[in-house]
C-alpha positions in Angstrom: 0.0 0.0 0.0 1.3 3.8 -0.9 2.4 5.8 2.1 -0.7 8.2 2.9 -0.4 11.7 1.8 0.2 14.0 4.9 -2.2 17.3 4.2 -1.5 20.5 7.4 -4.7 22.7 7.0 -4.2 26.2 8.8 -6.6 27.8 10.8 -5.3 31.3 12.1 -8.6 32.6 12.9 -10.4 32.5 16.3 -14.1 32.5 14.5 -15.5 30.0 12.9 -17.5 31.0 9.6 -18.3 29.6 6.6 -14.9 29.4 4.8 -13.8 27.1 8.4 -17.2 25.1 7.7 -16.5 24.6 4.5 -12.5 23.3 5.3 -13.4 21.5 8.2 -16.2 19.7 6.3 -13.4 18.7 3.8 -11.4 17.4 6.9 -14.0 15.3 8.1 -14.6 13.8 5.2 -11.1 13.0 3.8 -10.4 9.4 3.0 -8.3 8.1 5.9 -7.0 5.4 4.1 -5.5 7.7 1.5 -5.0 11.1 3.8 -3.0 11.7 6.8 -4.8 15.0 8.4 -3.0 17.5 10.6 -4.8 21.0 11.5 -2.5 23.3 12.8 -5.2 25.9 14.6 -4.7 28.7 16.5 -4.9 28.8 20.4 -6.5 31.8 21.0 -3.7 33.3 22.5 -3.9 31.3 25.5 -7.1 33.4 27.2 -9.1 30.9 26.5 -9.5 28.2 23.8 -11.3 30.0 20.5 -14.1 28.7 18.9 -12.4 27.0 15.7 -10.0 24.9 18.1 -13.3 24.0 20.0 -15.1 22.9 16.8 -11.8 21.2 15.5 -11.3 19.1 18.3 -15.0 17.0 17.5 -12.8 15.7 14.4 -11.8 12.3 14.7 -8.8 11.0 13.5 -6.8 14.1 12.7 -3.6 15.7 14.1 -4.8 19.0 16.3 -1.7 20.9 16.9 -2.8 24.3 18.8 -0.7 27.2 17.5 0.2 30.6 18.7 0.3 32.7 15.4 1.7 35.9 14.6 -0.7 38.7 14.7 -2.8 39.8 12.1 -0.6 40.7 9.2 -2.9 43.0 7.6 -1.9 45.6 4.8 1.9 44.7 6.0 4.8 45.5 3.4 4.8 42.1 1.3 8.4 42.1 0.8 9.5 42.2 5.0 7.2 39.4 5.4 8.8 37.2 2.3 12.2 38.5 4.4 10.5 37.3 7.6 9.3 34.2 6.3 12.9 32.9 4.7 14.8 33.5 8.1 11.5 32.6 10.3 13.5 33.6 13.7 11.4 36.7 12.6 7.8 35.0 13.9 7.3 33.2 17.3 9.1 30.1 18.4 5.9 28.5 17.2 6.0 29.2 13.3 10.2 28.0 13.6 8.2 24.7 15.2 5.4 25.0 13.0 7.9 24.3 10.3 9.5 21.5 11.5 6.5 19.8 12.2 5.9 20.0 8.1 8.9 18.7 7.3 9.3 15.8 10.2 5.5 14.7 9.4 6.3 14.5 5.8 3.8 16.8 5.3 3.2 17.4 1.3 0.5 20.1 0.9 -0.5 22.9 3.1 -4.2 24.2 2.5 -5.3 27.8 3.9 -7.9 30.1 3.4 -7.6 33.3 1.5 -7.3 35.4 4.5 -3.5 37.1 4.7 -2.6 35.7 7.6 -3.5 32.0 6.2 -2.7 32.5 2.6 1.2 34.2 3.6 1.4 31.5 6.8 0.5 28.3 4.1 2.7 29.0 1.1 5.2 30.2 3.3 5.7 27.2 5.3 5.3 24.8 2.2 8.0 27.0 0.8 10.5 26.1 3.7 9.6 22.6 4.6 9.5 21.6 0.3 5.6 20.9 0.5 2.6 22.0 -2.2 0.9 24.7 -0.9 -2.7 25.3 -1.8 -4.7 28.7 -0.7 -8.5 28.0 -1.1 -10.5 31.1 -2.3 -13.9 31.7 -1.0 -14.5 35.4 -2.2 -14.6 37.2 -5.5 -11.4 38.0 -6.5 -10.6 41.4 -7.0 -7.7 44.0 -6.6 -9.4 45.4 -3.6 -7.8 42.4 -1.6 -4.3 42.9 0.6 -0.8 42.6 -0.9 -0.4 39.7 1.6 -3.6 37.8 -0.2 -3.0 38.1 -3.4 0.7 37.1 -3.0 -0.4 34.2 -1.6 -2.9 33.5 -3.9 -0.5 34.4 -6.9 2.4 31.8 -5.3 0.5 29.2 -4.1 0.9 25.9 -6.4 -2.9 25.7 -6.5 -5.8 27.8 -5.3 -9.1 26.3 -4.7 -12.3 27.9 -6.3 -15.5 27.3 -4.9 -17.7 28.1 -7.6 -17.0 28.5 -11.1 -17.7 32.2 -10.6 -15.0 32.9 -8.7 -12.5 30.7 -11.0 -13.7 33.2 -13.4 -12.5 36.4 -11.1 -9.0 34.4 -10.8 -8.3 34.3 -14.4 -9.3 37.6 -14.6 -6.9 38.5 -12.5 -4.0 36.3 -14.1 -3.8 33.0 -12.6 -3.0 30.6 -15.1 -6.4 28.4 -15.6 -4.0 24.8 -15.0 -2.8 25.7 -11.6 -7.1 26.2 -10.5 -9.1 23.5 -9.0 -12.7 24.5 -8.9 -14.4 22.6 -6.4 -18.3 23.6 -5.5 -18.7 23.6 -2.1 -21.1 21.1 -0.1 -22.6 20.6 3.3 -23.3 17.5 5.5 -27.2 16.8 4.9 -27.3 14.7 8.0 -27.2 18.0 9.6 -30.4 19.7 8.1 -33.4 17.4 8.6 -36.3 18.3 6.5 -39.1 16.5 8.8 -38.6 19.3 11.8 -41.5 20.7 12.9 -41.0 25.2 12.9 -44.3 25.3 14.5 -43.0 26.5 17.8 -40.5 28.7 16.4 -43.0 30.1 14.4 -45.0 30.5 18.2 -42.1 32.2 19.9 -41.2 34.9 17.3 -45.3 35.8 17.5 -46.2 34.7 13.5 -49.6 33.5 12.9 -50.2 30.5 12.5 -51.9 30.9 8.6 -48.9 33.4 8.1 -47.0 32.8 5.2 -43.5 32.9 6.0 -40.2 34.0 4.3 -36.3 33.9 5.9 -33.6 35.3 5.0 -30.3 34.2 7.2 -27.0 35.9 6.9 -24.5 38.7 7.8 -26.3 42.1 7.8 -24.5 44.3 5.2 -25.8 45.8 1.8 -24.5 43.0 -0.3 -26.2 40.8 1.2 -29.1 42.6 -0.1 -31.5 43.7 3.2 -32.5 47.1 1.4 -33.6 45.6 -2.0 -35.4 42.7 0.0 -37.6 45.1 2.5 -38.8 47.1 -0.7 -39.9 43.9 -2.4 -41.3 42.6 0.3 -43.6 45.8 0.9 -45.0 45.2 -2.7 -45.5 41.4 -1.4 -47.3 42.7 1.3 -49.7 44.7 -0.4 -50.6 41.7 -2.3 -50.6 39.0 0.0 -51.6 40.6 3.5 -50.8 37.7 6.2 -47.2 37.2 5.5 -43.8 37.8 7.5 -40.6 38.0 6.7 -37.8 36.7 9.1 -34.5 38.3 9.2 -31.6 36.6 10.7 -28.5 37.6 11.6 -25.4 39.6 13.3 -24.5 43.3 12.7 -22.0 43.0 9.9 -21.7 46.9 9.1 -21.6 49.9 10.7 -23.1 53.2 8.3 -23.4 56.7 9.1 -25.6 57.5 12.5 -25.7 53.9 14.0 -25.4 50.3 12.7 -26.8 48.6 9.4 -30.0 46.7 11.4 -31.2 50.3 12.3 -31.4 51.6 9.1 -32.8 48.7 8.1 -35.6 49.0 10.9 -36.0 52.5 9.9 -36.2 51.4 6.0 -38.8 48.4 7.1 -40.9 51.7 9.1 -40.4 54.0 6.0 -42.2 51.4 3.7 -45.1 50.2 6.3 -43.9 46.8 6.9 -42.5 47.2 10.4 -44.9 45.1 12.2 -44.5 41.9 9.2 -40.8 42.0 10.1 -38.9 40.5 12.2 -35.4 41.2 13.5 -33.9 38.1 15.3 -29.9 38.9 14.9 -27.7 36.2 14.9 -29.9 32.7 16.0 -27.6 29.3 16.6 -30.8 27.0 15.2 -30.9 27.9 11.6 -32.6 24.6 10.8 -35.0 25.5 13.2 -35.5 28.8 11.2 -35.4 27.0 7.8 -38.6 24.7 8.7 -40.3 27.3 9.9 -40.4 29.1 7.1 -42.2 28.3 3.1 -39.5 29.7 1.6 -36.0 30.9 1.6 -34.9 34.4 0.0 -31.3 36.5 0.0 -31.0 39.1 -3.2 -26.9 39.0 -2.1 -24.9 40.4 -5.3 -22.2 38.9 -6.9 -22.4 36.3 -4.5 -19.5 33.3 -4.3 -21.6 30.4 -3.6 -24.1 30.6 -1.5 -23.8 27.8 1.8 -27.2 29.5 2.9 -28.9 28.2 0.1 -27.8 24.9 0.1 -28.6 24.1 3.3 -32.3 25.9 2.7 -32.3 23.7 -0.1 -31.5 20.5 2.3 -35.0 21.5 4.3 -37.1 21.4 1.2 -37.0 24.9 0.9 -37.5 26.9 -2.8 -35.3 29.4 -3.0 -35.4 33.5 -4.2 -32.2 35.1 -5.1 -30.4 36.9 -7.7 -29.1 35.5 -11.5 -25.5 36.4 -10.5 -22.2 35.7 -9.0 -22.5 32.2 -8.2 -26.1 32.1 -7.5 -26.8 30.4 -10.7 -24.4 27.4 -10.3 -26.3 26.6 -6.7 -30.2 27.4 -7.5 -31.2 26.6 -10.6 -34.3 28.8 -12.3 -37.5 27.4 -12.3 -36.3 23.9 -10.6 -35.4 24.6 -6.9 -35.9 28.3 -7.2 -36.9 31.6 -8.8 -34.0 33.9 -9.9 -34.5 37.8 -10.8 -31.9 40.5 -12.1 -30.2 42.7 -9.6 -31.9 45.6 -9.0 -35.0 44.5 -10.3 -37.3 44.7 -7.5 -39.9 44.2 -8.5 -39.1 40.7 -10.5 -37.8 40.1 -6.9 -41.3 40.8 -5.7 -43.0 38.8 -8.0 -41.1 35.7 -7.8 -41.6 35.7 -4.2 -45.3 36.0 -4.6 -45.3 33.5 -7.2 -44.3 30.9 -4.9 -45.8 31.7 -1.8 -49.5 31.7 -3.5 -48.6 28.3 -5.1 -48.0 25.8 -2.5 -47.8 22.7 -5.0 -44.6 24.7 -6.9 -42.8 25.4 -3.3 -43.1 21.4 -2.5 -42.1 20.4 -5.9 -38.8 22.8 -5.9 -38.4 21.8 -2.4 -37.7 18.1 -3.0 -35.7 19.0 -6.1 -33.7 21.1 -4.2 -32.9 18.3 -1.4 -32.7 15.9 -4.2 -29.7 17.9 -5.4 -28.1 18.8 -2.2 -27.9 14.5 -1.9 -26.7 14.3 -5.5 -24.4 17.3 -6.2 -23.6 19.2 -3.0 -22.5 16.9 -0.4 -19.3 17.4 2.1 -18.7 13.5 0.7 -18.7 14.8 -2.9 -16.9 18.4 -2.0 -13.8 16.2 -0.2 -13.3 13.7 -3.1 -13.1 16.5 -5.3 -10.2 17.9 -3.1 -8.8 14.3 -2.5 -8.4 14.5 -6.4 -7.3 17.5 -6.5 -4.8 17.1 -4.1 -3.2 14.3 -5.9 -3.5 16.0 -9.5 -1.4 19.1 -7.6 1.2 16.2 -6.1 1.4 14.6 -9.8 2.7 18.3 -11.6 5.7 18.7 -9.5 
């Protein structure tokens, strides 16, 4: 039998979004009898333990080696962190160990994120220790991004896509088309159960119980598309008078004379629809929001992927978005969802009333939509493709 390939994923950051979902989902799923899996993730700086290491540490069989990274490194001179990274005495004892580990674990490819931290910490070390070093995008790529990001991005020996929108955005930007892997992201649909009852939910938020309900669950921050969705929603309103519309979600920008949810609140009172919507910032039982709910909607623009939607998708859920970004690649128009042009809102509006005043349609997408998730947009699926990937980046050197 071949010796298994050693793969070190870092994980620099104390949160734990979607781009750690996403890797860690990749992790859990990695064939063991092919993959050796070490996680090098941060320790929080020792105050307490952060909530990727917590997460992390529910993985079996992996290789959790908590790390004290250097600080953020931010819109730092690209050149003095090369210079730092070639003599390494530079960062903590921890990076000079760090690298050692790579090379004394046989390690062969290092995985980050596109963050600048991960992306200059990953190819970096694989420099050093004579591994493959692979930086995995999960944002459109643009020249708004750091020095430190895009020379990580641009060194790496792959990068990662997850959707073939962003692969787009990379050749745009000059990465040569062989040295990208575009693998569509997936999610565990053992974790999204279809058959929960959003009843009570439905109870405790105070929605009636012959409300018809829409959701929308993510960040709070104009591309996301909040504005655009409270003024269709106030044309859905005056058509269809018992219906709600539930958004969830943290704060995720701050605008002139307070934070993004109040101007939303004072956008929702400026149209007449205060009292059909509902704030709930950030909740920890999406599912729970999902089945309470007849359908899903986020107008986000240019969007990479779209997690959110699969995982509506996984609860039987039609979905309402935007034909853009990567949108397109996830929901597919007229099977597990209805797709408008940006801006439009009023097509937004319409497709949303479409759907909500035709229950049969909302079932039928539904269980296309789950059927897909199952088919297309498994965690299974998304770490074979990597697995694959991994050894078609191994087979160039």
């Amino acid at each position: 039998m071949s010796e298994k390939i050693g793969v070190l994923f870092i994980f620099a950051q104390d949160g734990f979004g979607a781009d750690a979902a996403v890797h860690s989902d990749i992790i859990r799923n990695l064939d063991r009898d092919r993959f050796d899996v070490h996680v090098a993730c941060t320790d929080g700086g020792g105050e307490r333990e952060p909530d990727s290491l917590v997460k992390l540490r529910t993985i079996p069989e992996i290789k959790l080696r908590p790390t004290r990274f250097a600080p953020t490194l931010g819109q730092r001179d690209v050149r003095s962190v090369v210079q730092a990274l070639r003599s390494a005495g530079a960062f903590s004892a921890d990076f000079v160990a760090l690298r050692q580990y790579v090379a004394r674990e046989r390690i062969r490819i290092v995985h980050s994120t596109e963050r600048p931290r991960d992306a200059t910490y990953g190819v970096g070390l694989a420099k050093l220790a004579g591994a493959r070093s692979v930086v995995h995008v999960h944002v459109k790529w643009s020249d708004e991004y750091s020095a430190l990001a895009k020379w990580g991005v641009r060194r790496a020996d792959a990068v990662f896509s997850i959707s073939r929108y962003v692969t787009r955005t990379l050749l745009d930007m000059g990465k040569p088309e062989a040295a990208i892997h575009t693998i569509l992201n997936g999610i565990d649909p053992s974790k999204w159960d279809p058959s929960v009852d959003g009843a009570q939910l439905r109870r405790e938020l105070g929605v009636p119980h012959d409300a018809l309900v829409l959701a929308s669950v993510s960040r709070l921050f104009s591309w996301k598309g909040q504005r655009e969705l409270l003024r269709a929603f106030a044309l859905v309103r005056s058509e269809l008078p018992i219906v709600r519309l539930l958004i969830v979600g943290a704060d995720a920008q701050e605008v002139e004379g307070g934070s993004f949810t109040t101007e939303l609140k004072a956008l929702a009172r400026s149209l007449g629809i205060e009292q059909d919507v509902i704030f709930t910032g950030p909740r920890s039982d999406v599912p729970r929001v999902m089945a309470a709910c007849d359908l899903f909607t986020m107008p986000s623009f240019e969007e990479p992927f779209g997690l959110v939607f699969l995982e509506a998708m996984a609860m039987k859920k039609p979905i309402v978005a935007l034909d853009n970004g990567g949108t397109p690649e996830v929901v597919e128009h007229g099977l597990s969802g209805l797709l408008s042009a940006p801006q439009d809102i009023r097509g937004l509006a319409s497709n949303i009333v479409s759907l909500l005043r035709d229950p049969e349609m909302r079932a039928k997408m539904g269980e296309y939509g789950r059927a897909q998730v199952l088919a297309r947009f498994s965690a299974r699926r998304m770490a074979a493709d990597a697995a694959t990937a991994y050894e078609s980046v191994l087979a160039q050197r």
